[in-house]
N, CA, C and O atoms as a Tinker XYZ file with bonds, in Angstrom:
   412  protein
     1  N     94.659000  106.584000   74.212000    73     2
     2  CA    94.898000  105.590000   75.213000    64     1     3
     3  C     96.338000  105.094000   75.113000    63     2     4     5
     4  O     96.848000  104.810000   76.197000    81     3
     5  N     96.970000  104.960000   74.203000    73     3     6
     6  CA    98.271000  104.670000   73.983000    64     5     7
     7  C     99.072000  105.748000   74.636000    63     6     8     9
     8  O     99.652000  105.498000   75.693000    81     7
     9  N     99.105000  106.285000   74.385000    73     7    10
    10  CA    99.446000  107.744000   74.644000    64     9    11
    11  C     99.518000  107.734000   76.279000    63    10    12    13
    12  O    100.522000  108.255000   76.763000    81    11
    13  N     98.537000  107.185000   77.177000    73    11    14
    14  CA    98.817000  106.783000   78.824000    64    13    15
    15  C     99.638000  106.076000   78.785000    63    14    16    17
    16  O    100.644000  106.396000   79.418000    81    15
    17  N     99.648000  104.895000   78.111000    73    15    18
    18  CA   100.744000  103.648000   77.909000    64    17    19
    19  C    101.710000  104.284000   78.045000    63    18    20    21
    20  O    102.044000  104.383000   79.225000    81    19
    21  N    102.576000  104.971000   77.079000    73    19    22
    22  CA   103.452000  105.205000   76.925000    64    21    23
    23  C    103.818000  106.343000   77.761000    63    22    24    25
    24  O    105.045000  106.415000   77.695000    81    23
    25  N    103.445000  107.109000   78.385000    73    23    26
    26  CA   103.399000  108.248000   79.520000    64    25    27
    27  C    103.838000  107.205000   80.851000    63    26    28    29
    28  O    104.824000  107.488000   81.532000    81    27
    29  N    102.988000  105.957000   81.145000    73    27    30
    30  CA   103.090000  105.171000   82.533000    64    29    31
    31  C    104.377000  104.577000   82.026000    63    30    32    33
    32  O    105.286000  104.775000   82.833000    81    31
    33  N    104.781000  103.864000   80.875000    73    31    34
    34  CA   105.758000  103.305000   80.711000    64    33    35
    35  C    107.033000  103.983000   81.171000    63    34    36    37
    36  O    107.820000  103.626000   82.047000    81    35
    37  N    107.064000  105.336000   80.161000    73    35    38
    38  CA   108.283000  106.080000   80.697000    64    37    39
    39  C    108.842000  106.635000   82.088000    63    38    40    41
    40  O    110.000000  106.804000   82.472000    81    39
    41  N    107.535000  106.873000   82.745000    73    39    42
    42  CA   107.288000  106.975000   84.299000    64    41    43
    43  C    108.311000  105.597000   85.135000    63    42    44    45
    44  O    109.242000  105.628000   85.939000    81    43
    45  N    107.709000  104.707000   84.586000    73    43    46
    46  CA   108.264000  103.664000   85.235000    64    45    47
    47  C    109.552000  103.195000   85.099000    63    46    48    49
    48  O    110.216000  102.623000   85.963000    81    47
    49  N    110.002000  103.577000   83.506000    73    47    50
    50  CA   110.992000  103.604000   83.172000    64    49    51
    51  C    112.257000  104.098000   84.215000    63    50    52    53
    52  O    113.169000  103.442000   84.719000    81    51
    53  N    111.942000  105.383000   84.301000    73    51    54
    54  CA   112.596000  106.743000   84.949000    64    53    55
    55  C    112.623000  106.118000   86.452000    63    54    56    57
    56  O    113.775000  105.937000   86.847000    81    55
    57  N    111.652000  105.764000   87.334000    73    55    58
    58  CA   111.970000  105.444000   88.544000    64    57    59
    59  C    111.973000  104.188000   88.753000    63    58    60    61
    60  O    111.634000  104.014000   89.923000    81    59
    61  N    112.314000  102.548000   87.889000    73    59    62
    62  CA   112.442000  101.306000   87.869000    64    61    63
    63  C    112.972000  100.823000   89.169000    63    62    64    65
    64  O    112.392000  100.004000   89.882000    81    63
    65  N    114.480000  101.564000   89.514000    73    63    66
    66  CA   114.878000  100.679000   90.523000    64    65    67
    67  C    114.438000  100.955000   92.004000    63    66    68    69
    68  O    114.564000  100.076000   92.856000    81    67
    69  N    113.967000  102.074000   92.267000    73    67    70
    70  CA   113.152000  102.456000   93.518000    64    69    71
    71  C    111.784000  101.643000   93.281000    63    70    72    73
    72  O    111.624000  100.724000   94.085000    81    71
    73  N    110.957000  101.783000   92.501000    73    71    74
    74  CA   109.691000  100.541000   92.512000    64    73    75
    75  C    109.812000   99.037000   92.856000    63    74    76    77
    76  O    108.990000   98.231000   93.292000    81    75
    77  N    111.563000   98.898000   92.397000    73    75    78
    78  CA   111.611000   97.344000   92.089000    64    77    79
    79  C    111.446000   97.029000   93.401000    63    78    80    81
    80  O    110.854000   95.950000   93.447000    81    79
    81  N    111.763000   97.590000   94.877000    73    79    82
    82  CA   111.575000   97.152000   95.935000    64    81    83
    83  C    110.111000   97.382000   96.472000    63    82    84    85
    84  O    109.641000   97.195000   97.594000    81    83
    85  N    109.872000   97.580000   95.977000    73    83    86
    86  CA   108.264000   97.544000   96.430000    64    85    87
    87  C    107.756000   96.503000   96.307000    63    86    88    89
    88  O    108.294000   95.705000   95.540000    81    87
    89  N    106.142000   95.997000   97.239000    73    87    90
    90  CA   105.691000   94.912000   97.463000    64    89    91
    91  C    105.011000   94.615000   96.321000    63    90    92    93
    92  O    104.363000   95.660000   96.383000    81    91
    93  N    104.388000   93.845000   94.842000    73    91    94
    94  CA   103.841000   93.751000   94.370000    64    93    95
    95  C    102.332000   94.570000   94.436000    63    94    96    97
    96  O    101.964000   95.590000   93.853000    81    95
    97  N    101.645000   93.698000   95.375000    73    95    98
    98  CA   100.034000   94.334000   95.359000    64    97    99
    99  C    100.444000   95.789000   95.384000    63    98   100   101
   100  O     99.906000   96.441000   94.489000    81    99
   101  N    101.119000   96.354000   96.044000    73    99   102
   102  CA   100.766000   98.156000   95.824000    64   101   103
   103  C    101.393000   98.584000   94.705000    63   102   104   105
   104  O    100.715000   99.356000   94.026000    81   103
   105  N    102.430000   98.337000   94.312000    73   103   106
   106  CA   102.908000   99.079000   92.822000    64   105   107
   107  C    101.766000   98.677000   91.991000    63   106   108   109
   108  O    101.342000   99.623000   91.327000    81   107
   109  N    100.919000   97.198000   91.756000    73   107   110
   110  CA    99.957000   96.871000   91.072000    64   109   111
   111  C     99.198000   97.971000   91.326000    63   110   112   113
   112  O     99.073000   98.779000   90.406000    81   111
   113  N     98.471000   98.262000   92.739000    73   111   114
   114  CA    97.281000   99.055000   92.931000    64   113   115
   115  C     97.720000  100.440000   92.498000    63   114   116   117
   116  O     96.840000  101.101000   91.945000    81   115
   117  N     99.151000  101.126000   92.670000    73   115   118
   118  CA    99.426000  102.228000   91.813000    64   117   119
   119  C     99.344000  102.381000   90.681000    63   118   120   121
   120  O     98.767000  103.396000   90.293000    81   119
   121  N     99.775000  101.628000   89.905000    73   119   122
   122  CA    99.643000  101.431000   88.204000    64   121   123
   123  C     98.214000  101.426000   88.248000    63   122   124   125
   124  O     97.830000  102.591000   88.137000    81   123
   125  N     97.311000  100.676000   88.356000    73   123   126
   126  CA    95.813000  100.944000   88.117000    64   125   127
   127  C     95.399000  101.893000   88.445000    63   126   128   129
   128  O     94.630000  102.531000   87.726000    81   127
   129  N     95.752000  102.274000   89.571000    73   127   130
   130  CA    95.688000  104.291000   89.654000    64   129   131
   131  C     95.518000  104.622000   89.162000    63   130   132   133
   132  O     94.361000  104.927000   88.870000    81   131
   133  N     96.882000  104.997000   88.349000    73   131   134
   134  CA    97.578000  105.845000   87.326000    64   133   135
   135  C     96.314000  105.385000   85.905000    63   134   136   137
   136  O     95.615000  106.199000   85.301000    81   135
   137  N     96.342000  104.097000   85.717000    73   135   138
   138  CA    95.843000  103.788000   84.483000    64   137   139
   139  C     94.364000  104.652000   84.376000    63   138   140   141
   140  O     94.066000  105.494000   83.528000    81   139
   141  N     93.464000  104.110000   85.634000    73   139   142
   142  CA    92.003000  104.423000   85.978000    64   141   143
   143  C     91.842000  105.955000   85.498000    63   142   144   145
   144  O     91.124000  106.470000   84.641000    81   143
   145  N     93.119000  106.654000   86.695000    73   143   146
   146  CA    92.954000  108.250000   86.038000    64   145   147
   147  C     93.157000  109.196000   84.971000    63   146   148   149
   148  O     93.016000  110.411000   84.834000    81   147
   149  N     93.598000  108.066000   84.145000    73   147   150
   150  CA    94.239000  108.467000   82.283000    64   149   151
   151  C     92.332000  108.198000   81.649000    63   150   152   153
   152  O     91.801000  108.594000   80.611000    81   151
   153  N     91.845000  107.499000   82.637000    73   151   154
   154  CA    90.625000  106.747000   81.714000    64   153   155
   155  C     90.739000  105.820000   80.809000    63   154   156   157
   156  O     89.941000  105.668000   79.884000    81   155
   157  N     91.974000  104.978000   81.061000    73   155   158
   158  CA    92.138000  103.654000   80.893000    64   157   159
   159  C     91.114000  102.541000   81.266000    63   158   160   161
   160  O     90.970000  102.141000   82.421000    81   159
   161  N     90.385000  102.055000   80.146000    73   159   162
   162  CA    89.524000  100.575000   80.624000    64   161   163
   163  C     89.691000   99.282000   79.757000    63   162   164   165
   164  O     90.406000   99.083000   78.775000    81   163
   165  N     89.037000   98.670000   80.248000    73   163   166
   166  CA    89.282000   97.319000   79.386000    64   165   167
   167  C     91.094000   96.546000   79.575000    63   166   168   169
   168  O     91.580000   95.925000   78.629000    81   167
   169  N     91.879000   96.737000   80.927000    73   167   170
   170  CA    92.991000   96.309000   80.720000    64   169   171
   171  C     92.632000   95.387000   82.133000    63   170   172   173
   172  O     91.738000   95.420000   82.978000    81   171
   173  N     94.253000   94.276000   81.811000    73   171   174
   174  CA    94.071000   93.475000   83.245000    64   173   175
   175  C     95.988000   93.880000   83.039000    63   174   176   177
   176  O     96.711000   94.217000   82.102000    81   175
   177  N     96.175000   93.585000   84.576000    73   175   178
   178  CA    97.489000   94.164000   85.470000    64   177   179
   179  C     98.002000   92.359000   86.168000    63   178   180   181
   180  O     97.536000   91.791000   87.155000    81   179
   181  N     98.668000   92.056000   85.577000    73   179   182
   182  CA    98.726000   90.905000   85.684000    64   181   183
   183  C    100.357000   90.606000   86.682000    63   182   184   185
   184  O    101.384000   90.658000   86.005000    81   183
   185  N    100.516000   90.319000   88.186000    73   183   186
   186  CA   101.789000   89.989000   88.797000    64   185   187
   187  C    102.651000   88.476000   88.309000    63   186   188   189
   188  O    102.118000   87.368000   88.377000    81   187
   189  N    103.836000   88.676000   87.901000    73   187   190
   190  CA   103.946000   86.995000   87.438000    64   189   191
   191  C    105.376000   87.302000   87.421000    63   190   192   193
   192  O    106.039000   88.308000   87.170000    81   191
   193  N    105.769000   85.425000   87.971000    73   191   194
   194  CA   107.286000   85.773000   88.049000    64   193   195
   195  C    108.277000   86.227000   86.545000    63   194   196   197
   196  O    107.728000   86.364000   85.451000    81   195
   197  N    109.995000   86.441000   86.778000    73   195   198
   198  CA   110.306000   87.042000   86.007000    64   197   199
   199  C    110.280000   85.685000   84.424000    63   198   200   201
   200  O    110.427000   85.944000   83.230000    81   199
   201  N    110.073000   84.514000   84.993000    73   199   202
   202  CA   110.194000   84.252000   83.129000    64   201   203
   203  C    108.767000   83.590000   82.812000    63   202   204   205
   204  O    108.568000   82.665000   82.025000    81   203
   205  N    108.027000   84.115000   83.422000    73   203   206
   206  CA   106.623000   83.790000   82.906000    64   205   207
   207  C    106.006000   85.147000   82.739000    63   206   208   209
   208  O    104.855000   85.447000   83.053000    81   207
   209  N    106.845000   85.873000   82.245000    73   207   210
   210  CA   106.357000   87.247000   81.353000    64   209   211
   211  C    105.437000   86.984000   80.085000    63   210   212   213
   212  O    104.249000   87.276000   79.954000    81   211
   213  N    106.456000   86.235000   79.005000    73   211   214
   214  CA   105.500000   85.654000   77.992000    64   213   215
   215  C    105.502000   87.337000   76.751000    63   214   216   217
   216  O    106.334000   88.239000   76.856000    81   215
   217  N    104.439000   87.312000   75.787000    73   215   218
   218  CA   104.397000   88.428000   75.020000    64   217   219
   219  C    103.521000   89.883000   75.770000    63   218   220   221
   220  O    102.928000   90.762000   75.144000    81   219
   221  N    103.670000   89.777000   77.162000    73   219   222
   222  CA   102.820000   91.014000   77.956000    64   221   223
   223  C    103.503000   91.737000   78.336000    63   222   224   225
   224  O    104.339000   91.194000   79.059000    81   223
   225  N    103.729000   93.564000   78.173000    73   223   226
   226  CA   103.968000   94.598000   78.182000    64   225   227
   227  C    104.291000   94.283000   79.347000    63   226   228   229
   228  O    103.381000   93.742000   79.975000    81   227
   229  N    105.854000   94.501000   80.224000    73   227   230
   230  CA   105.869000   95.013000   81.306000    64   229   231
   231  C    105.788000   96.246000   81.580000    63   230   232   233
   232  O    106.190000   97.126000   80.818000    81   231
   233  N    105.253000   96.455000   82.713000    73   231   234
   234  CA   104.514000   97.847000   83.184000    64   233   235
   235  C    105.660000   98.239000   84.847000    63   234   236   237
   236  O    105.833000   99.408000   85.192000    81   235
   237  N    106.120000   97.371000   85.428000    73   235   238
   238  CA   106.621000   97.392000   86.477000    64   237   239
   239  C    107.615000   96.467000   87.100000    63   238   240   241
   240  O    107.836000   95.728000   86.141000    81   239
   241  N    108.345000   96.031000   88.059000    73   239   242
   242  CA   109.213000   94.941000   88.692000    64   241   243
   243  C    108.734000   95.455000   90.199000    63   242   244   245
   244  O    108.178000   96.514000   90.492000    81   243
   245  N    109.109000   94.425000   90.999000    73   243   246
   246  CA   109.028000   94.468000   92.270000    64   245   247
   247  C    109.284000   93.340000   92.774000    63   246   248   249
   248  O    109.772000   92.457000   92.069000    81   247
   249  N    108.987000   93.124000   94.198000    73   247   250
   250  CA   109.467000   92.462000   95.038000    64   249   251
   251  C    111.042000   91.906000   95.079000    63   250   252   253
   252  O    111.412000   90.740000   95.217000    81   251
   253  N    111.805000   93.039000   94.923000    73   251   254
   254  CA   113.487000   93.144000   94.534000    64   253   255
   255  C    113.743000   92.124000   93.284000    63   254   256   257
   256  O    114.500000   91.170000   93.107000    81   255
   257  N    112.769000   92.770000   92.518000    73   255   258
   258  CA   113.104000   92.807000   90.946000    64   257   259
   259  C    112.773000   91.139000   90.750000    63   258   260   261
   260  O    113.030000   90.732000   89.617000    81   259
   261  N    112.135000   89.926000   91.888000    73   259   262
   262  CA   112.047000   88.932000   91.472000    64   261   263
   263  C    110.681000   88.787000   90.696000    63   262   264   265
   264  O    110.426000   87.615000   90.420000    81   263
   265  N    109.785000   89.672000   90.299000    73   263   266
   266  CA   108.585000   89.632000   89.827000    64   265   267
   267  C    108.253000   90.922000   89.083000    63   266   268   269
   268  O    108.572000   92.105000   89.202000    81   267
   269  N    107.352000   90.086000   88.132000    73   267   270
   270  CA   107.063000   91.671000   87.003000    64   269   271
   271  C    105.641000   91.699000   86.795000    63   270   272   273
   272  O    104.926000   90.709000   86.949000    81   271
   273  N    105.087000   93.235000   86.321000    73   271   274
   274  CA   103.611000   93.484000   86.301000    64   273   275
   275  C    103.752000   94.048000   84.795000    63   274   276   277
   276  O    104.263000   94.973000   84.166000    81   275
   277  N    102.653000   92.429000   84.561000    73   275   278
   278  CA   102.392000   92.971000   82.999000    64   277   279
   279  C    100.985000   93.942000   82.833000    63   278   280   281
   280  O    100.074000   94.268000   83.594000    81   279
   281  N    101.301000   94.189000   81.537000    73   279   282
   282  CA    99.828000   94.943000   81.467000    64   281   283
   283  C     99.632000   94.526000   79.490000    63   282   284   285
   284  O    100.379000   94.520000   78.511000    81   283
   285  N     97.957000   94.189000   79.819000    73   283   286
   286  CA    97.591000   93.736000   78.731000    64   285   287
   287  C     96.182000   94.690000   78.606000    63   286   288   289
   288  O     95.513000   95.315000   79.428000    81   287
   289  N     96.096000   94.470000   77.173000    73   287   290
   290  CA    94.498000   95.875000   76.593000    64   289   291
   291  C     93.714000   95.119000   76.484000    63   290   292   293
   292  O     94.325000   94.082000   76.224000    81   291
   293  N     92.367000   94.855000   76.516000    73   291   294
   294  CA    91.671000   94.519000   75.764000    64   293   295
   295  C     91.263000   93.425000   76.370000    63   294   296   297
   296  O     90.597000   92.694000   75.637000    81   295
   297  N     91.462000   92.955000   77.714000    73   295   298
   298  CA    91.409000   92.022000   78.503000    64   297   299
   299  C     90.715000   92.341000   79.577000    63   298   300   301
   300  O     90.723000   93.530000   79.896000    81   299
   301  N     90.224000   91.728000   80.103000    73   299   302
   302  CA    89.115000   91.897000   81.565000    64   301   303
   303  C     89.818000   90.577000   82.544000    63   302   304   305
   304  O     90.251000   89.489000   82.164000    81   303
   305  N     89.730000   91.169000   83.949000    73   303   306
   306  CA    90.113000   89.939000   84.656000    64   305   307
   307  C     89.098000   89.247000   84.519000    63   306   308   309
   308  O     88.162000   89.691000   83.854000    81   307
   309  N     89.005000   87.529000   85.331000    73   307   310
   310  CA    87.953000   86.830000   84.824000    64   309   311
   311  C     87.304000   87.004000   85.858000    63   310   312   313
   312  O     87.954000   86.548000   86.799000    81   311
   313  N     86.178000   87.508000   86.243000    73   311   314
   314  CA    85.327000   87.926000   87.418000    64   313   315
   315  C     85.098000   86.660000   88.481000    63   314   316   317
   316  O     84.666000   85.615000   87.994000    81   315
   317  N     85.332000   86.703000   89.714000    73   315   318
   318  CA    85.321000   85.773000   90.657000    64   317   319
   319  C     84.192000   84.833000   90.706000    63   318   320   321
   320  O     83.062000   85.318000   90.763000    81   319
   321  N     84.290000   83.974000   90.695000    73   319   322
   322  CA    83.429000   83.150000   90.920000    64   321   323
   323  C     82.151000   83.330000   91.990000    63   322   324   325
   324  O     82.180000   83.981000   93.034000    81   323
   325  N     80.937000   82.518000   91.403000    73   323   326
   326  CA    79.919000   83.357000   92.359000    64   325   327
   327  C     80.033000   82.322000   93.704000    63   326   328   329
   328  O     80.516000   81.196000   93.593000    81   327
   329  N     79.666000   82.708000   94.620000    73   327   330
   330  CA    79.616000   82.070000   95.679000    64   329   331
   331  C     78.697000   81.202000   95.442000    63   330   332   333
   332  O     77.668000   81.578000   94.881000    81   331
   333  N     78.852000   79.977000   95.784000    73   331   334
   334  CA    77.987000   79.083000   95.398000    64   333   335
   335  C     77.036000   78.551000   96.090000    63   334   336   337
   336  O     77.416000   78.397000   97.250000    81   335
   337  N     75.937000   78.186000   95.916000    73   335   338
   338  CA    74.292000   78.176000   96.489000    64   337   339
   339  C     74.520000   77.186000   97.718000    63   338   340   341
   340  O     74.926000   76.051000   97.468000    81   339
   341  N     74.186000   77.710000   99.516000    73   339   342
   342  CA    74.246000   76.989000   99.956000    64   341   343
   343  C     73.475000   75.386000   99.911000    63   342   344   345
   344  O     72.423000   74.810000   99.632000    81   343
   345  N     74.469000   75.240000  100.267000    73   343   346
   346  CA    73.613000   73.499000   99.964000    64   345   347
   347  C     72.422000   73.576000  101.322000    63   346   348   349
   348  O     72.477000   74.367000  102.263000    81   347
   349  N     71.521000   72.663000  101.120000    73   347   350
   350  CA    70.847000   72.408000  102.421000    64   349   351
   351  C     71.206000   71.109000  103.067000    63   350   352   353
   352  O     71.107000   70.034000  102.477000    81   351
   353  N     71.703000   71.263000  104.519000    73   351   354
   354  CA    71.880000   70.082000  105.421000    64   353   355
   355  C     70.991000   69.330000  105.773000    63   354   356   357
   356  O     69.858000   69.533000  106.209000    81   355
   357  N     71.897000   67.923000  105.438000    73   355   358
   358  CA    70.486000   66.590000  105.494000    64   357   359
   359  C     70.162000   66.525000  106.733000    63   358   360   361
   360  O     71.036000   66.651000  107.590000    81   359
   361  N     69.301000   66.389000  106.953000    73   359   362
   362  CA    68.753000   66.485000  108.571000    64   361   363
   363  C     68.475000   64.730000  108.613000    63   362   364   365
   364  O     68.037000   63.983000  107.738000    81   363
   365  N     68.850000   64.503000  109.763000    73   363   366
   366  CA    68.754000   63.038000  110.048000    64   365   367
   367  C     66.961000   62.637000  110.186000    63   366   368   369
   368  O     66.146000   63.287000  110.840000    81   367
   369  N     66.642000   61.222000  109.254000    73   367   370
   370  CA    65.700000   61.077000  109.662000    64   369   371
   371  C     64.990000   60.502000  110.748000    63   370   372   373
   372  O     65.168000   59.382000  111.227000    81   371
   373  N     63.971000   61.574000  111.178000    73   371   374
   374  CA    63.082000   61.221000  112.325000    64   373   375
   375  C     62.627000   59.461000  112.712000    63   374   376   377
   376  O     62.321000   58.594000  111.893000    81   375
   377  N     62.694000   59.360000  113.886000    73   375   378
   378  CA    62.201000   58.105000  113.901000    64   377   379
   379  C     60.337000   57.902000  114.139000    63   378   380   381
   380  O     59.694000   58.475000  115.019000    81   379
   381  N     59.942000   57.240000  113.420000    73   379   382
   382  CA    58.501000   57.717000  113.197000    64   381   383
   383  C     57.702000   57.183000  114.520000    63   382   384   385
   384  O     58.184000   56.288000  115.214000    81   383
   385  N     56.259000   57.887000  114.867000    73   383   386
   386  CA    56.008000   58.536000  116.013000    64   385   387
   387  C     55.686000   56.963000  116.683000    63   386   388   389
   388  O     55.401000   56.021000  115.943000    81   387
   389  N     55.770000   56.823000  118.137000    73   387   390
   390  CA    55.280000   55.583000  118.711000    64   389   391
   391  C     53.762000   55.441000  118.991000    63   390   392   393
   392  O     53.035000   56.304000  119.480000    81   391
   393  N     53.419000   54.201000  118.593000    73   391   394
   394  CA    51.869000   54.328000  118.349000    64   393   395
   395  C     52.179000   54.073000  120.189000    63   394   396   397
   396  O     53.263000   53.766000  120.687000    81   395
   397  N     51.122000   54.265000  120.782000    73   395   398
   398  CA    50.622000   54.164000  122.034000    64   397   399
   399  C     50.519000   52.863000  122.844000    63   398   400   401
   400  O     50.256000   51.838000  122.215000    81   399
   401  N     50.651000   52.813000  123.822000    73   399   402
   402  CA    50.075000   50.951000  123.919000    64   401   403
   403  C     48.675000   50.694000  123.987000    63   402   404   405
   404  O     47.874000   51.362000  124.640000    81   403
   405  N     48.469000   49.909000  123.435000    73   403   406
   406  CA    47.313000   49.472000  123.504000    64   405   407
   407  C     46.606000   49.031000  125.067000    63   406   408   409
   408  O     47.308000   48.762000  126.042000    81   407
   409  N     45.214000   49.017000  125.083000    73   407   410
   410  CA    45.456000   48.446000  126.306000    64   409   411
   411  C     44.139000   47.325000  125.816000    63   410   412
   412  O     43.787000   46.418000  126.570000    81   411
């Protein structure tokens, strides 16, 4: 698995400044490509500007080099939240039934 790492790295290496203009989401969705078809799992592909890199492997630049795609192992994105249970609408209460007139 390292061994992809370092194969995508140099890849990216080699063509950096043609990627750097690319839109984020698709160089992202390429790199996971690439990763998916090495049989890469267990990673998250993370877009973040350039000084909130932090200790995560850059994998890519884009959006004219103002943003970088890290890539971290061993990480799962955090799965979306579930849609949450519709509520039920209060229904206004009825006004209770009219007794009849008497006669």
């Amino acid at each position: 698995m390292r061994k992809s790492v370092i194969v995508l790295s140099g890849l990216l290496f080699l063509s950096g400044p043609a990627l750097a203009l690319k839109p984020c989401e698709e160089l992202k969705s390429e790199i996971a490509a690439i990763l998916d078809g090495k049989g890469v799992v267990n990673y998250t592909l993370t877009i973040v500007p350039n000084d909130q890199v932090g200790n995560a492997q850059v994998v890519g630049s884009c959006d004219g080099s103002t943003k970088k795609i890290t890539y971290e192992r061993g990480q799962l994105a955090a799965p979306a939240p579930a849609p949450s249970a519709a509520r039920p609408v209060a229904k206004p209460e009825s006004a209770p039934p009219e007794s009849a007139p008497s006669k």
